[in-house]
DODOLUM-978535 format. One line per field, with one value per atom (N, C-alpha, C): residue number from 1; atom name; x negated, z negated, y negated; residue in three letters. Coordinates in nm, 3 decimals. Layout:
<nodes>
num: NUM|...
atomo: CA|...
x: X|...
z: Z|...
y: Y|...
residuo: ALA|...
</nodes>
This chain:
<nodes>
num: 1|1|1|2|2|2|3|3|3|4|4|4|5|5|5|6|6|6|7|7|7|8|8|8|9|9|9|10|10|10|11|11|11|12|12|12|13|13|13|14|14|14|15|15|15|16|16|16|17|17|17|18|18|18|19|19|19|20|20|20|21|21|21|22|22|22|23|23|23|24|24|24|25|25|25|26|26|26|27|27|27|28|28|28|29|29|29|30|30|30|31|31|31|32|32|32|33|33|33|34|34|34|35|35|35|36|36|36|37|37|37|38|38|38|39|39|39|40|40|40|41|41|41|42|42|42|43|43|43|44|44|44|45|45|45|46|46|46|47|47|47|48|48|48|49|49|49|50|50|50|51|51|51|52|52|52|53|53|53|54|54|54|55|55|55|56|56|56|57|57|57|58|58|58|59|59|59|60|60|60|61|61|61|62|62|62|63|63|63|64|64|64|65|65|65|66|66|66|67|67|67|68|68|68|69|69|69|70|70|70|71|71|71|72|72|72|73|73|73|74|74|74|75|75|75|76|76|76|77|77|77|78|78|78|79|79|79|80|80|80|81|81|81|82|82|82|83|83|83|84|84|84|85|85|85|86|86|86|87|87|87|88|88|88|89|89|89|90|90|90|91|91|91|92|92|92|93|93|93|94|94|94|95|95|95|96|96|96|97|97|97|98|98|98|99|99|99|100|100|100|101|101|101|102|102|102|103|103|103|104|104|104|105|105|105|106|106|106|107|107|107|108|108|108|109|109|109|110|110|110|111|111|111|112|112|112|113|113|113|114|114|114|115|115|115|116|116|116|117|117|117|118|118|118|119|119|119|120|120|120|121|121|121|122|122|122|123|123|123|124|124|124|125|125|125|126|126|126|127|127|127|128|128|128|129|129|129|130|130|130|131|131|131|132|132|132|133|133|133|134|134|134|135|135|135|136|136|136|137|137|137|138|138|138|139|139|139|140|140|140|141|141|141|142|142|142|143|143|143|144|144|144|145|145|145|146|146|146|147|147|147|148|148|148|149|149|149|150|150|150|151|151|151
atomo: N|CA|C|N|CA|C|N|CA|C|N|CA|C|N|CA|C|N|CA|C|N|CA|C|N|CA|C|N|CA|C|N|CA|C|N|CA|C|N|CA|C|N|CA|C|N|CA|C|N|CA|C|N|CA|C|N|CA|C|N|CA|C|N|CA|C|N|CA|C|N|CA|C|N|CA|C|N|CA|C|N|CA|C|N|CA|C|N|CA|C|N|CA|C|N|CA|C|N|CA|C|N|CA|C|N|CA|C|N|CA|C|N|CA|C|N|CA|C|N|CA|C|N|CA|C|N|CA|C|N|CA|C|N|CA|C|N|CA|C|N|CA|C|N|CA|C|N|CA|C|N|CA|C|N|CA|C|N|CA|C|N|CA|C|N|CA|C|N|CA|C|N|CA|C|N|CA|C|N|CA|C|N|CA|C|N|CA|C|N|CA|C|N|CA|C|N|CA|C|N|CA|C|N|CA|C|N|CA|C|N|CA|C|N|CA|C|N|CA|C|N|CA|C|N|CA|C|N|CA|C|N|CA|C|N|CA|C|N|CA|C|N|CA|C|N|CA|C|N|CA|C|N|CA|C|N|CA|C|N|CA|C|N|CA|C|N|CA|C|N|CA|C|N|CA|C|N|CA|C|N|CA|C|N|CA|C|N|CA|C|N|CA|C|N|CA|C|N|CA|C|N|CA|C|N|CA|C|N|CA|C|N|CA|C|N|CA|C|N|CA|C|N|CA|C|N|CA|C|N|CA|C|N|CA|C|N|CA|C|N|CA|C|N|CA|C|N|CA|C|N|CA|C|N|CA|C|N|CA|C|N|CA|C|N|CA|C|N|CA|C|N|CA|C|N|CA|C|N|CA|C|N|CA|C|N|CA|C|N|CA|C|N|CA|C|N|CA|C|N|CA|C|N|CA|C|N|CA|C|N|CA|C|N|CA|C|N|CA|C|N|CA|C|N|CA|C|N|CA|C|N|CA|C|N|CA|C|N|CA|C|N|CA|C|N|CA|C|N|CA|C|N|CA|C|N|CA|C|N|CA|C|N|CA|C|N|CA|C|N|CA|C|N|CA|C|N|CA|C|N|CA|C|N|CA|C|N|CA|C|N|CA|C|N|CA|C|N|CA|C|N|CA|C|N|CA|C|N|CA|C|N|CA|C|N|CA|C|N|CA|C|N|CA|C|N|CA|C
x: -10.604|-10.679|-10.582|-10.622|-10.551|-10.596|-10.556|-10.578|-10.499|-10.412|-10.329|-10.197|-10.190|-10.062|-10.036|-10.154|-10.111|-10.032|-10.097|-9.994|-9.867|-9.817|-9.714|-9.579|-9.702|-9.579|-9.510|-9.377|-9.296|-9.300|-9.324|-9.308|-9.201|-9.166|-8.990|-9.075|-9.152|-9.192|-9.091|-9.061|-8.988|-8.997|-8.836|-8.834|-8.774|-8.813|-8.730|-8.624|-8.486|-8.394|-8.474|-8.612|-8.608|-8.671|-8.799|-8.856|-8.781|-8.640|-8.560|-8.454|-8.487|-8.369|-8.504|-8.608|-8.715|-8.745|-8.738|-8.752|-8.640|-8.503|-8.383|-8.432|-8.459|-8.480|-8.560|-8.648|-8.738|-8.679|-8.578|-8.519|-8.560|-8.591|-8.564|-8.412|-8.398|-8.228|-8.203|-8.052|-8.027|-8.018|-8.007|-7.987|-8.138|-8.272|-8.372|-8.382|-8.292|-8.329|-8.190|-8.239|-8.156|-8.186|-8.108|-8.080|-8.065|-8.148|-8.143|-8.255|-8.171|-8.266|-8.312|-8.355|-8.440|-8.396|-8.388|-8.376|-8.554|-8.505|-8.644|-8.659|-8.769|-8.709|-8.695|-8.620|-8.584|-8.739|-8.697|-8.810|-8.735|-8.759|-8.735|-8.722|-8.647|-8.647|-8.757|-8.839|-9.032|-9.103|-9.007|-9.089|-9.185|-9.187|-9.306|-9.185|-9.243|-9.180|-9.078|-8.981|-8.862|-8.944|-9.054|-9.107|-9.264|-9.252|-9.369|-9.378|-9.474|-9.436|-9.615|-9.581|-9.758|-9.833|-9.768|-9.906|-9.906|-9.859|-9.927|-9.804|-9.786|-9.682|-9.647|-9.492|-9.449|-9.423|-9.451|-9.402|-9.523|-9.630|-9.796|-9.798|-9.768|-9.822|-9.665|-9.594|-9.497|-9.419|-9.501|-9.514|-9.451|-9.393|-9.330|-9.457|-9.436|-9.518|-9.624|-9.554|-9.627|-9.744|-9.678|-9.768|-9.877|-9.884|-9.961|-10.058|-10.025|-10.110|-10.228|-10.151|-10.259|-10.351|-10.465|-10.477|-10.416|-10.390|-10.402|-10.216|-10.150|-10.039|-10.023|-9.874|-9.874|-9.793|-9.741|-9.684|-9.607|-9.565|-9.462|-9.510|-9.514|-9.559|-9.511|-9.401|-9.348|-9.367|-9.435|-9.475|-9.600|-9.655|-9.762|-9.785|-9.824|-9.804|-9.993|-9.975|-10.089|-10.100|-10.228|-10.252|-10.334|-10.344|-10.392|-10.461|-10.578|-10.634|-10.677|-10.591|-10.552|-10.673|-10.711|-10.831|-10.846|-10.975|-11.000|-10.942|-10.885|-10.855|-10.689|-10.646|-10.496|-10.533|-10.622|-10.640|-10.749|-10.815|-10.947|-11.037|-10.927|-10.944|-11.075|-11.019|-11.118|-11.214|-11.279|-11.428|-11.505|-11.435|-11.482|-11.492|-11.412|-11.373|-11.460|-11.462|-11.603|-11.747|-11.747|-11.916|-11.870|-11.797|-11.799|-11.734|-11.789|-11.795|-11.647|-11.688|-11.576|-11.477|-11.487|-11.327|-11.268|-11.345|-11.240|-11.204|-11.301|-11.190|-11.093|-11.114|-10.973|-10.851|-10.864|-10.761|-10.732|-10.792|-10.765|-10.696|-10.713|-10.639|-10.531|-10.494|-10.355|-10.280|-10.296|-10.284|-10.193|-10.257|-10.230|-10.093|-10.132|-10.044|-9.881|-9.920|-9.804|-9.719|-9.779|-9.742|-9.643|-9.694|-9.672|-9.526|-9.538|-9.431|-9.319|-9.354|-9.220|-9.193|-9.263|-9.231|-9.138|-9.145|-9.064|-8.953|-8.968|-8.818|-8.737|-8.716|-8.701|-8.660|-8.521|-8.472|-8.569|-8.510|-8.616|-8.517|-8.432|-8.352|-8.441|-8.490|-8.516|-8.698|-8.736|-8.874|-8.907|-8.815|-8.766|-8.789|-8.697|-8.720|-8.855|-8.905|-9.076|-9.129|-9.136|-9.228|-9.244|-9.096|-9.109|-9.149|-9.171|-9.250|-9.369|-9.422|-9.551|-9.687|-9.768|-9.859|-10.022|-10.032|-10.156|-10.257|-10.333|-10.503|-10.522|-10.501|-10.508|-10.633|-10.669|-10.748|-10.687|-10.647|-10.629|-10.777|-10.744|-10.804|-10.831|-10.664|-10.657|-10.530|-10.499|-10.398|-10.364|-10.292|-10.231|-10.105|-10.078|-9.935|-9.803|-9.695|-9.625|-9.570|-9.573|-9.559|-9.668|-9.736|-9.871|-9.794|-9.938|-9.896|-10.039|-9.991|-10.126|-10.194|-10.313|-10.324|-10.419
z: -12.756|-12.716|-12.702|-12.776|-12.682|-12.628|-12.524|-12.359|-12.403|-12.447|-12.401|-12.366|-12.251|-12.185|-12.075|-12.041|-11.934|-11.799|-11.758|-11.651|-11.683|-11.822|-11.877|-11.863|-11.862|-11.859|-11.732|-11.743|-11.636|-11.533|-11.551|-11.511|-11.521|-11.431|-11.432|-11.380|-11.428|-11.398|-11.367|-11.234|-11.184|-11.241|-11.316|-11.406|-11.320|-11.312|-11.252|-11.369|-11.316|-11.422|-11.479|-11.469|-11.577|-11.662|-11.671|-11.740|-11.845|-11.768|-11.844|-11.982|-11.906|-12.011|-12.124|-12.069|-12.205|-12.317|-12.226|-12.343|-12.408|-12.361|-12.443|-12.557|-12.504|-12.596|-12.706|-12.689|-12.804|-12.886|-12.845|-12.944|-12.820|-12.732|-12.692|-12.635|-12.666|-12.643|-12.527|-12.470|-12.304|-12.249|-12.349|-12.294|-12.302|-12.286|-12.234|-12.117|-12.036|-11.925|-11.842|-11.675|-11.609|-11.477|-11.376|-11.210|-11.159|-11.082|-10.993|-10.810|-10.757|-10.653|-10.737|-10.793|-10.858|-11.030|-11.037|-11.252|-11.229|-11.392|-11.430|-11.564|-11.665|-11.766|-11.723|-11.878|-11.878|-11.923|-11.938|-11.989|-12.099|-12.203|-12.251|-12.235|-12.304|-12.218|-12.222|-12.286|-12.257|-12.113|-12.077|-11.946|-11.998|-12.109|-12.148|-12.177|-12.130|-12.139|-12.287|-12.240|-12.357|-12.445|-12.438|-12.524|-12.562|-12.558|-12.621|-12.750|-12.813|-12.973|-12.997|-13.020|-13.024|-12.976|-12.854|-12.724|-12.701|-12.741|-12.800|-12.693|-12.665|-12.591|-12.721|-12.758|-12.873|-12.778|-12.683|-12.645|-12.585|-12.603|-12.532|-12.512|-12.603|-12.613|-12.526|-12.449|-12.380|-12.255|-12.226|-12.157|-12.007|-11.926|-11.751|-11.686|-11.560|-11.505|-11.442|-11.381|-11.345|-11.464|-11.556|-11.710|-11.713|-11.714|-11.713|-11.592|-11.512|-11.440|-11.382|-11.459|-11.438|-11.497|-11.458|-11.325|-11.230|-11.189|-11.022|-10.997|-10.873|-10.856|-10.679|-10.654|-10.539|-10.399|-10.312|-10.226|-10.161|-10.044|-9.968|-9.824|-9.753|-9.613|-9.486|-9.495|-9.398|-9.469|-9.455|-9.516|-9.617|-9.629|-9.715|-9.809|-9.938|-10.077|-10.006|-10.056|-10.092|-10.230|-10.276|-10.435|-10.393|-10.512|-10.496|-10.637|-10.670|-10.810|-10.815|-10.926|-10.970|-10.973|-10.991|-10.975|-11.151|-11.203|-11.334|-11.412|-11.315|-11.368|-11.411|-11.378|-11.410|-11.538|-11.550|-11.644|-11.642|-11.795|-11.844|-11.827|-11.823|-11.852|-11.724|-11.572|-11.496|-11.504|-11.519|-11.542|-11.605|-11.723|-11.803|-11.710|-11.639|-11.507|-11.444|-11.362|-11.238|-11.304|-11.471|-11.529|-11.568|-11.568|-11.626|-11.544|-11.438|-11.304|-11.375|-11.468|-11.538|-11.598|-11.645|-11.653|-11.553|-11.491|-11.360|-11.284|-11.298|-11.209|-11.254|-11.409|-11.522|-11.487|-11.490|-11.454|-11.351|-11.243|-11.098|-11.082|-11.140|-11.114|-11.197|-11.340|-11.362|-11.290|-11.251|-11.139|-11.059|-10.947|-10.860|-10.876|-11.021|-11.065|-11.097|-11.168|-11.190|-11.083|-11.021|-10.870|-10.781|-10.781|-10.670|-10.728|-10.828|-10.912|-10.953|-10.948|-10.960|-10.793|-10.678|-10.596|-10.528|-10.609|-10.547|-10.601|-10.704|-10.801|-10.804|-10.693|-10.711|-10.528|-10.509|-10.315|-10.206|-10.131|-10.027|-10.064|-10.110|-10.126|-10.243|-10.343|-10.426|-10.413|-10.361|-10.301|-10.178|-10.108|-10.062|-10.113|-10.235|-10.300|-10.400|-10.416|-10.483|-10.373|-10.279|-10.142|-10.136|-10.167|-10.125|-10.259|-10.367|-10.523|-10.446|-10.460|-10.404|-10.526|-10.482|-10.575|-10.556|-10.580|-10.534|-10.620|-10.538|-10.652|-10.680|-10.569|-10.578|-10.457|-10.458|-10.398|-10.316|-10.188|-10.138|-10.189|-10.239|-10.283|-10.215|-10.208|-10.111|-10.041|-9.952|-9.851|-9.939|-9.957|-9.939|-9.886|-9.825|-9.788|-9.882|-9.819|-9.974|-10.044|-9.956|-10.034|-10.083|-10.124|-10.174|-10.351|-10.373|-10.489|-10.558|-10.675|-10.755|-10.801|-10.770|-10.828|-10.969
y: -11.622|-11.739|-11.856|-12.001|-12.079|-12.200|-12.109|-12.221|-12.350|-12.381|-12.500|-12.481|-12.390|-12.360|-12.480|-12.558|-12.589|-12.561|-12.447|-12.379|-12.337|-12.406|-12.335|-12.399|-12.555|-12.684|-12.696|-12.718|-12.703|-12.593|-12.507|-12.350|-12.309|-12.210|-12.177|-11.986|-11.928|-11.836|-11.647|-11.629|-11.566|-11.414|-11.382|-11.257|-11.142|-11.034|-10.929|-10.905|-10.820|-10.779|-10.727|-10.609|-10.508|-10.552|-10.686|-10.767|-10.862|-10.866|-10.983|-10.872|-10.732|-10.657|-10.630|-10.621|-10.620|-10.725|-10.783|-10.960|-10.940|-10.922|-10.935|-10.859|-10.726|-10.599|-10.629|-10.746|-10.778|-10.884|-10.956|-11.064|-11.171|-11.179|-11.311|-11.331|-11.425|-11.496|-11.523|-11.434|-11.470|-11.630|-11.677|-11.887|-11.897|-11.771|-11.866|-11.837|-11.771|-11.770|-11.821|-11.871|-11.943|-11.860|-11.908|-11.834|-11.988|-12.026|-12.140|-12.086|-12.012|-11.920|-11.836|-11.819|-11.714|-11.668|-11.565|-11.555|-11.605|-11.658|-11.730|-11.805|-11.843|-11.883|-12.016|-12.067|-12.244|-12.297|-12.457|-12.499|-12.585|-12.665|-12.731|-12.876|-12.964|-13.084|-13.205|-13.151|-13.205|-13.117|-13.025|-12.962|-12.837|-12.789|-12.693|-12.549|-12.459|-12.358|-12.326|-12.224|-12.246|-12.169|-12.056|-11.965|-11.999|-12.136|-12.195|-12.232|-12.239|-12.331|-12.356|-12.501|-12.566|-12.550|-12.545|-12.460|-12.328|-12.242|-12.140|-12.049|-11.878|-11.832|-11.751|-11.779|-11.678|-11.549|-11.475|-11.399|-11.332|-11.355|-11.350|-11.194|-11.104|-10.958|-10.894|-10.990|-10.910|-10.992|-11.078|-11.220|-11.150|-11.214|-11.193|-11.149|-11.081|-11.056|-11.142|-11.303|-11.384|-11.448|-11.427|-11.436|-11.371|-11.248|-11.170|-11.192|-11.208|-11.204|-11.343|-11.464|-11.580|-11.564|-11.655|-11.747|-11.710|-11.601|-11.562|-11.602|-11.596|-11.666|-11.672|-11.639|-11.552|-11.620|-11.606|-11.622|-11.468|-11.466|-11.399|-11.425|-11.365|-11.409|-11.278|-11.262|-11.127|-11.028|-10.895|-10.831|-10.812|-10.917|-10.980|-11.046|-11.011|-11.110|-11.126|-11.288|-11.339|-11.405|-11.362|-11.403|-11.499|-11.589|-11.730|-11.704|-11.780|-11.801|-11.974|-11.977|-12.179|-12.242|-12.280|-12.408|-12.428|-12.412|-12.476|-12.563|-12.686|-12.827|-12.761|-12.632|-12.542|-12.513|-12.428|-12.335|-12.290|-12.329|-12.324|-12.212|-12.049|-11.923|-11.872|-11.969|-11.974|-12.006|-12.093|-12.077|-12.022|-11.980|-11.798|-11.701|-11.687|-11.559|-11.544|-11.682|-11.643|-11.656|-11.680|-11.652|-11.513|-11.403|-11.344|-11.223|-11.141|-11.066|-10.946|-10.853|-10.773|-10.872|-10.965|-11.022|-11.042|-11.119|-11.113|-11.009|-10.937|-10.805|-10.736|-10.683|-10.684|-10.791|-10.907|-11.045|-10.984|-10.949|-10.976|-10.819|-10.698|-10.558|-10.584|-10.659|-10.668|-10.791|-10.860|-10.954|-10.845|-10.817|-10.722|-10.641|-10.595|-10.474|-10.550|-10.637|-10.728|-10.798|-10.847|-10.932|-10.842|-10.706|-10.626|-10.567|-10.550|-10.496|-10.629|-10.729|-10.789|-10.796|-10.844|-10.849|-10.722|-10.599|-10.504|-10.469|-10.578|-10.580|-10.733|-10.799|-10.915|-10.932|-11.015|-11.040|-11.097|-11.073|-11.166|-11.308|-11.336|-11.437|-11.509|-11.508|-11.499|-11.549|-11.448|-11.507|-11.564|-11.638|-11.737|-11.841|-11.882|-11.932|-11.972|-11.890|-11.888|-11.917|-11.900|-11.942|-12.095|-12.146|-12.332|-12.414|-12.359|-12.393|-12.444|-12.561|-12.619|-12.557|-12.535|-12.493|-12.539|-12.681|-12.682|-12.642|-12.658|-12.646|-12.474|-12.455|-12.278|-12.238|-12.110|-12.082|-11.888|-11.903|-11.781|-11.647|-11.562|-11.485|-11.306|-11.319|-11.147|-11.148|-11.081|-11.040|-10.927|-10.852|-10.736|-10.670|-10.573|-10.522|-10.532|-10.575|-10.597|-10.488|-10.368|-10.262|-10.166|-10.239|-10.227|-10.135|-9.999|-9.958|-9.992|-10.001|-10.020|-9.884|-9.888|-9.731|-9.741
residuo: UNK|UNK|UNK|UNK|UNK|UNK|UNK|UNK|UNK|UNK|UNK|UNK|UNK|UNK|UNK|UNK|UNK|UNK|UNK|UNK|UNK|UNK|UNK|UNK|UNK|UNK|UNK|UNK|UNK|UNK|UNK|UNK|UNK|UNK|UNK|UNK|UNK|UNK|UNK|UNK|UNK|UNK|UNK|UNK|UNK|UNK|UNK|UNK|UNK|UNK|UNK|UNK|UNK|UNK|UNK|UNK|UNK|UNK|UNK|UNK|UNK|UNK|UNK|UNK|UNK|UNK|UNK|UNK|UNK|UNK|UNK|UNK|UNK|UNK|UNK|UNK|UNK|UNK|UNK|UNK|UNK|UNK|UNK|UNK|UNK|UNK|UNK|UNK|UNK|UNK|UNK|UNK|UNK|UNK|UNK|UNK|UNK|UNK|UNK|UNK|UNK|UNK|UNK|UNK|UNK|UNK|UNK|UNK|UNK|UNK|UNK|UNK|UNK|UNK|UNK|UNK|UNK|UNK|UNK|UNK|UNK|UNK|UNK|UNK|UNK|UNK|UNK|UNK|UNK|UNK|UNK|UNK|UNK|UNK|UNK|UNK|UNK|UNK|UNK|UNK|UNK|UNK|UNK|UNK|UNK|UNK|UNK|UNK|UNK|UNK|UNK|UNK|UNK|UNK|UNK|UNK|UNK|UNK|UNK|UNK|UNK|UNK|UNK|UNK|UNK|UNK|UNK|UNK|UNK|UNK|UNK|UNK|UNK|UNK|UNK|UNK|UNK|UNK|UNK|UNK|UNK|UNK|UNK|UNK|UNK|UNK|UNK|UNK|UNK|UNK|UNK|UNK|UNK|UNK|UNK|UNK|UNK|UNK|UNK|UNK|UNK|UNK|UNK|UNK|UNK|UNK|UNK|UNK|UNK|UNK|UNK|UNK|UNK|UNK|UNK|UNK|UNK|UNK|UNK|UNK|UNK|UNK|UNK|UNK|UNK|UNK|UNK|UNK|UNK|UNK|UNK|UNK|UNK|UNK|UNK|UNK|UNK|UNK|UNK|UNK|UNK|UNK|UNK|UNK|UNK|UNK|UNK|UNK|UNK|UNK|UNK|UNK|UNK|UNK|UNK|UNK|UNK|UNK|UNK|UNK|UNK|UNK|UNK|UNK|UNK|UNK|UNK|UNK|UNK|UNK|UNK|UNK|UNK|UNK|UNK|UNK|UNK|UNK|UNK|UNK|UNK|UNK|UNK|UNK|UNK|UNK|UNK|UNK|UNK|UNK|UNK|UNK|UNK|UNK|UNK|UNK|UNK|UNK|UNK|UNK|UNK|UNK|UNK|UNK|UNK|UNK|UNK|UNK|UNK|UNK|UNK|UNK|UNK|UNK|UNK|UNK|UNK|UNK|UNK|UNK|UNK|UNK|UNK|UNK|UNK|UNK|UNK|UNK|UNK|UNK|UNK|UNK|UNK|UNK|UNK|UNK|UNK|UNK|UNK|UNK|UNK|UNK|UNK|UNK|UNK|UNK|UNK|UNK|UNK|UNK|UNK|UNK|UNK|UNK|UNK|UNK|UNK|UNK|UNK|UNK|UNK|UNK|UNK|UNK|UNK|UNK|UNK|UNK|UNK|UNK|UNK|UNK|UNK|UNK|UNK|UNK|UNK|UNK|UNK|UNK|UNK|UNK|UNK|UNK|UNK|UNK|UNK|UNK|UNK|UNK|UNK|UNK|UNK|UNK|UNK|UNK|UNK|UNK|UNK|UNK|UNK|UNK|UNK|UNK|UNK|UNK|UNK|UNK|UNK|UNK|UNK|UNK|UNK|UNK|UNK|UNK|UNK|UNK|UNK|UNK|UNK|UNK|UNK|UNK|UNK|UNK|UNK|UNK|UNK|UNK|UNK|UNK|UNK|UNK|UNK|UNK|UNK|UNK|UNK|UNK|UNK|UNK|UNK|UNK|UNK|UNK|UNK|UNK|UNK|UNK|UNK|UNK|UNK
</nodes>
């Protein structure tokens, strides 16, 4: 599908090592990614992600976890990830979602699955850092424990 990649532009979307040794593993190139608080990719110097091309994600069928899992988009809170789901005017994919009861719950269980799993592969130093990323136009969605397993 393409969305646009709005949520794409200026995104610095947070990689665990084992996500970042996979991308390598597929041919993506270690100068696309950077460590500023967090590993994470670059963007280009228009602001749109380094693994974009005409909108589009060259990397879609093997995309980061935070990838995978939008709309939805998370926080840190003690022992608590809270997921957030972006607001329409983010990303178009939403208003398909909430007309459409089984997509969204598909979106919303790899969501989950993804979130939970970088969060248990990734510092509190680190998501620290993801915590002070301002993110408006989101909508709190679920609480969960952060050592939450996906089943």
């Amino acid at each position: 599908m393409k969305c646009g990649g709005r949520c794409c532009d200026d995104a610095h979307p947070p990689i665990s090592m084992n996500c970042q040794q996979r991308l390598i593993a597929a041919g993506v190139s270690l100068t696309a990614f950077e460590t500023r608080g967090y590993r994470r990719l670059r963007t280009n110097p228009d602001h749109t992600c380094i693994l974009m091309n005409d909108s589009m994600c060259m990397i879609h069928a093997i995309k980061p976890e935070t990838c995978r899992a939008g709309p939805f988009t998370f926080d840190v809170d003690g022992d608590t990830i809270r997921i957030f789901l972006k607001h329409a005017s983010i990303c178009p994919i939403v208003t398909l979602l909430k007309e459409v009861p089984e997509a969204y719950g598909q979106q919303y269980d790899l969501a989950i699955e993804n979130i939970t799993n970088l969060v248990a592969h990734i510092t509190d130093a680190e998501i620290d850092t993801i915590n002070r990323i301002d993110e408006p136009d989101t909508d709190l969605v679920v609480a969960i424990p952060r050592g939450h397993r996906f089943v």
